[in-house]
C-alpha positions in Angstrom: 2.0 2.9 21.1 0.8 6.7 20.1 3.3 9.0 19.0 6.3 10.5 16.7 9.6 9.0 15.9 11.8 11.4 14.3 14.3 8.5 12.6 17.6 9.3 11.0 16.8 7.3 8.5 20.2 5.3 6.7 21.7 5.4 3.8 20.8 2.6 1.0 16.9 1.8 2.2 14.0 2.4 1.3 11.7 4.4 3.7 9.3 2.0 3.4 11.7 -1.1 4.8 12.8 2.0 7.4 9.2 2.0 8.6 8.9 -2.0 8.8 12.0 -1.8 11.2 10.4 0.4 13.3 6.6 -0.6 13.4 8.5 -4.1 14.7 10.7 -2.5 17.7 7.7 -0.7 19.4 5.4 -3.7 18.1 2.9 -1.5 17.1 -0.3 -1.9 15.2 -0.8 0.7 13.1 2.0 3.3 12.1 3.2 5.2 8.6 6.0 7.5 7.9 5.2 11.2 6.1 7.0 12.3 3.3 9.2 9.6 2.1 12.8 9.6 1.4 14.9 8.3 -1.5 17.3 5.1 -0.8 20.4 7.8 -1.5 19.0 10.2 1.1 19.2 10.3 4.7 17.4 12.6 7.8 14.4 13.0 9.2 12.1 10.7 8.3 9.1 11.1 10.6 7.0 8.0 11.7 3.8 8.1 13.3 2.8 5.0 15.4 -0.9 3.9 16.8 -2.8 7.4 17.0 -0.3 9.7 15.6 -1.2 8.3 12.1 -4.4 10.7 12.4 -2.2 13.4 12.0 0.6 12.2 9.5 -1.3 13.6 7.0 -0.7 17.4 8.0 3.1 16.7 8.2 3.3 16.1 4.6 1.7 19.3 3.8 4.8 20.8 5.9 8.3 22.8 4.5 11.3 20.7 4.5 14.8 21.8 5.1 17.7 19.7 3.3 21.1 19.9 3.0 22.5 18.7 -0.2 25.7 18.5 -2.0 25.9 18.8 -6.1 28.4 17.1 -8.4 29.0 19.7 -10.9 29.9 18.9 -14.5 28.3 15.4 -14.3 25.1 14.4 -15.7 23.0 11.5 -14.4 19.5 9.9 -15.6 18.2 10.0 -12.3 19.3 13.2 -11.1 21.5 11.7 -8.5 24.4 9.6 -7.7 22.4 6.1 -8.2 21.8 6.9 -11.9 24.2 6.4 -14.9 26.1 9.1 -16.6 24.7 10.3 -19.5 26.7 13.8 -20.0 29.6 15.3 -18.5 31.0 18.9 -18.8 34.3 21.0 -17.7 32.8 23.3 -14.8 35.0 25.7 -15.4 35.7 28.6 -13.2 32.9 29.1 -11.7 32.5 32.7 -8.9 30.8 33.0 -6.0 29.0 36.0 -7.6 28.0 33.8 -10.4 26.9 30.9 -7.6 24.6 33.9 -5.8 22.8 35.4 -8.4 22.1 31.6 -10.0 20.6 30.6 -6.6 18.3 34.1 -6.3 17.1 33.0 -9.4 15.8 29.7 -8.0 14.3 31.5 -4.6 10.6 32.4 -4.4 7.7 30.8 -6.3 9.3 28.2 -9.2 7.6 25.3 -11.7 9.2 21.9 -12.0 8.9 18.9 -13.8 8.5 15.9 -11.7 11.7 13.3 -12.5 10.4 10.0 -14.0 12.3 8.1 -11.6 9.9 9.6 -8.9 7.2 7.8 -7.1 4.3 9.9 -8.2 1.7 8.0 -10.2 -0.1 8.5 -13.5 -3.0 6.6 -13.9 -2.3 4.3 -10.6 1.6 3.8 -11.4 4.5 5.3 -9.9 6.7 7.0 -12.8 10.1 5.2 -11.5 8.1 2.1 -12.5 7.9 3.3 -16.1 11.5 4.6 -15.8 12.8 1.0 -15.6 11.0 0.3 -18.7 12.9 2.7 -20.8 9.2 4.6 -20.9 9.1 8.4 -20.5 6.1 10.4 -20.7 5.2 13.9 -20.4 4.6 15.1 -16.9 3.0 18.6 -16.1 4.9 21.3 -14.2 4.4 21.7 -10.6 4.6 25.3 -8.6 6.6 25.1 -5.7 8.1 27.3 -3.3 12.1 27.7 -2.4 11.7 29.8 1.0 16.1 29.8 1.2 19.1 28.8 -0.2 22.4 29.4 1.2 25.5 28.0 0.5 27.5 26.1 2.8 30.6 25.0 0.7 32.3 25.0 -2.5 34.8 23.3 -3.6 36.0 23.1 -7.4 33.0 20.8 -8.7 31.1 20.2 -5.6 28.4 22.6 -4.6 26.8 22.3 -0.8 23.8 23.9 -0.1 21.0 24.5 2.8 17.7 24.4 1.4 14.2 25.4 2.9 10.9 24.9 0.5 7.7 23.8 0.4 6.3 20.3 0.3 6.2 18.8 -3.2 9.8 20.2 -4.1 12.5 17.7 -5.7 15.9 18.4 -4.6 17.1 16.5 -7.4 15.3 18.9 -10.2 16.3 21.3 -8.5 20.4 20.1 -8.4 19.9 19.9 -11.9 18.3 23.0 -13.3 20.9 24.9 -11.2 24.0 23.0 -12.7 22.6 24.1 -16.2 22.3 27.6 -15.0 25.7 27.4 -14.1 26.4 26.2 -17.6 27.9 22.6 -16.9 24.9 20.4 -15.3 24.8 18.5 -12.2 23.7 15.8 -10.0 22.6 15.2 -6.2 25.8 13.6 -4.5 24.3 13.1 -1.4 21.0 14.6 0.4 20.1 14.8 4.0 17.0 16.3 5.5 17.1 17.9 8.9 13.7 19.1 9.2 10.1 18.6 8.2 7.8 21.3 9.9 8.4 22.2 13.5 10.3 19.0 14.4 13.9 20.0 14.6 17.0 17.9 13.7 18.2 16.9 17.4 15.6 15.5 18.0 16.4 12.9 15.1 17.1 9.0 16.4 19.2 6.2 14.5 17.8 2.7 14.2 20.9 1.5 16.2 19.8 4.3 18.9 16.5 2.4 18.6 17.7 -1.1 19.0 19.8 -0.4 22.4 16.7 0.8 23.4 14.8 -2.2 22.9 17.2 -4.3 24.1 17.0 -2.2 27.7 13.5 -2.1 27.8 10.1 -1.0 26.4 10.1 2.3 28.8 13.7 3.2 27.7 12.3 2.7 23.6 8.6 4.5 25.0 10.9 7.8 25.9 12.4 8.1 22.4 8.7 8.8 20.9 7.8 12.6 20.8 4.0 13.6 21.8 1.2 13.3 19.1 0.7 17.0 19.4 4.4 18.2 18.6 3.5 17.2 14.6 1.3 20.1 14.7 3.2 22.1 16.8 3.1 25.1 15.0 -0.6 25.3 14.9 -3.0 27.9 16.9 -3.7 26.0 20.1 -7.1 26.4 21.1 -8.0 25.3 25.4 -11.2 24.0 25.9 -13.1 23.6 29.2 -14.7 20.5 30.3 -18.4 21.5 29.1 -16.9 22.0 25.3 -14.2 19.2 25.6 -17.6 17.0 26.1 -19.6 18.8 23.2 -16.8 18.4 20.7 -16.5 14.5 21.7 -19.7 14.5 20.2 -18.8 15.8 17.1 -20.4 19.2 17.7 -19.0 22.7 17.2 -18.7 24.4 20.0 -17.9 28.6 20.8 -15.0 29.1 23.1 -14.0 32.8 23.9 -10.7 34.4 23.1 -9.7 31.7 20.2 -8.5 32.2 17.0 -10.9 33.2 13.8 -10.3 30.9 11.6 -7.6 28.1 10.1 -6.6 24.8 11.4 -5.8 24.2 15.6 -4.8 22.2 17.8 -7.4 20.9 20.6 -6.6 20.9 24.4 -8.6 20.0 26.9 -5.9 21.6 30.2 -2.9 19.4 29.4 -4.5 16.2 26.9 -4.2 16.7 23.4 -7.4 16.0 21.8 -7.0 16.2 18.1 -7.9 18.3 15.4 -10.1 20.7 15.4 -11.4 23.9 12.4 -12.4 27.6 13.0 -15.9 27.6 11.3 -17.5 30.2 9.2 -19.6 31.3 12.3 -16.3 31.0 14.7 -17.4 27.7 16.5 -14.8 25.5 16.4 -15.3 21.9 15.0 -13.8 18.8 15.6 -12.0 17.3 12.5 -10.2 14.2 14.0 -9.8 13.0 17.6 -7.4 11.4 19.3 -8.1 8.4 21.7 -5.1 7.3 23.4 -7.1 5.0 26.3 
């Protein structure tokens, strides 16, 4: 099994146990999912099975796009709607003016301060860990990008917004720093993301999609994965002949006319995708890693 799922993944589990699920319907060896998603959130949650995992790695480095609605006026010590309530305040009126200029403020380059109920680890353990021990220690800023924000609704004391950033970015931070802008706080209500990189939201499956599947067949469940290649779909392609398809099987850089000058590519040899390859110094392209799907 090589290739992409692009699972919806539910509401209320982890994306760990969303992974297990999968990597047992496709029976497959080795798989992982890139850039994991909170037990409140749903969306795109993409895992790589057999081969594919060579590549995972590049999809975490990719933008996101979420779409997310904010309880205004409540508080949480999460950030979102699992945690308790530790403040509430009147909203107010509130203008769509006042909602514009707040969310300009957020767009461009921006620092945050990871949550402690995050799974980033200090010193070999996740914060969220420390969290649930009443511990809370200091965590430096991180530099992020917010690419767009747009509203989609607004209703009273709810808030929905479209959101395109970098990797790294917490929505929930984010929720929250702009309900204190606005002057009365706020937490995630709900969060789903619809894309991570090139993959594009209708190309998302559920897990009950998944299990008809299954149940008609392994070809019928084989069709639902997406080509290795589409994680980097964005990338340069570069098309090498058979001489330099053999050279860079060997490990060797190899010169091939008319490609790109530098950066990160995709490697084709006519239609087979062959992996990863680097635009050297020198312009030779080199292999960085290879796909074998025999």
């Amino acid at each position: 099994m090589h290739g992409v799922i692009l699972l919806d993944k539910p509401l209320g589990i982890t994306s760990n146990a969303a992974l297990q699920i999968v990597k047992k319907l496709f029976n497959a060896r080795k798989a992982g999912h890139t850039g994991s998603l909170d037990p409140l959130a749903t969306g795109m949650l993409p895992i790589c099975l057999g081969e594919a995992t060579k590549v995972s790695a590049y999809l975490l480095d990719a933008d996101k796009k979420y779409r997310t609605t904010i309880k205004l006026g409540v508080c949480t010590n999460t950030g979102d709607a699992e945690g308790e309530v530790i403040e509430t305040r009147p909203v107010g009126k509130i203008s769509r003016d006042q909602i514009s200029k707040v969310l300009e403020s957020f767009t461009g380059t921006i620092s945050q301060i990871p949550p402690m109920h995050s799974a980033l680890k200090v010193k070999g353990v996740p914060l969220y860990k420390l969290a649930h021990q009443g511990i809370v220690i200091e965590r430096k800023s991180r530099t992020v990008s917010i690419f767009n924000i747009e509203v989609c609704g607004f209703d009273g004391d709810e808030l929905e917004l479209d959101i395109h950033c970098s990797k790294g970015t917490y929505i929930r931070v984010l929720a929250e720093d702009i309900g204190h802008a606005l002057g009365c706080g706020g937490h995630v209500q709900s969060l789903y993301r619809y894309g991570v990189g090139p993959f594009k939201e209708e190309s998302i499956i559920t897990l009950d999609a998944l299990r008809e599947l299954a149940e008609q067949g392994q070809a019928q469940l084989d069709a639902a994965m997406l080509p290795i290649e589409y994680a980097i779909a964005d990338w340069p392609e570069v098309v090498l002949s058979e001489d330099a398809a053999y050279y860079i099987r060997q490990g060797q850089a190899v010169f091939v006319p008319r490609a790109v000058t530098e950066g990160w590519v995709r490697l084709m040899n006519q239609d087979h995708f062959m992996g990863v390859g680097q635009i050297l110094d020198d312009g030779k392209v080199a292999p960085r890693k290879l796909i074998n799907t025999n």
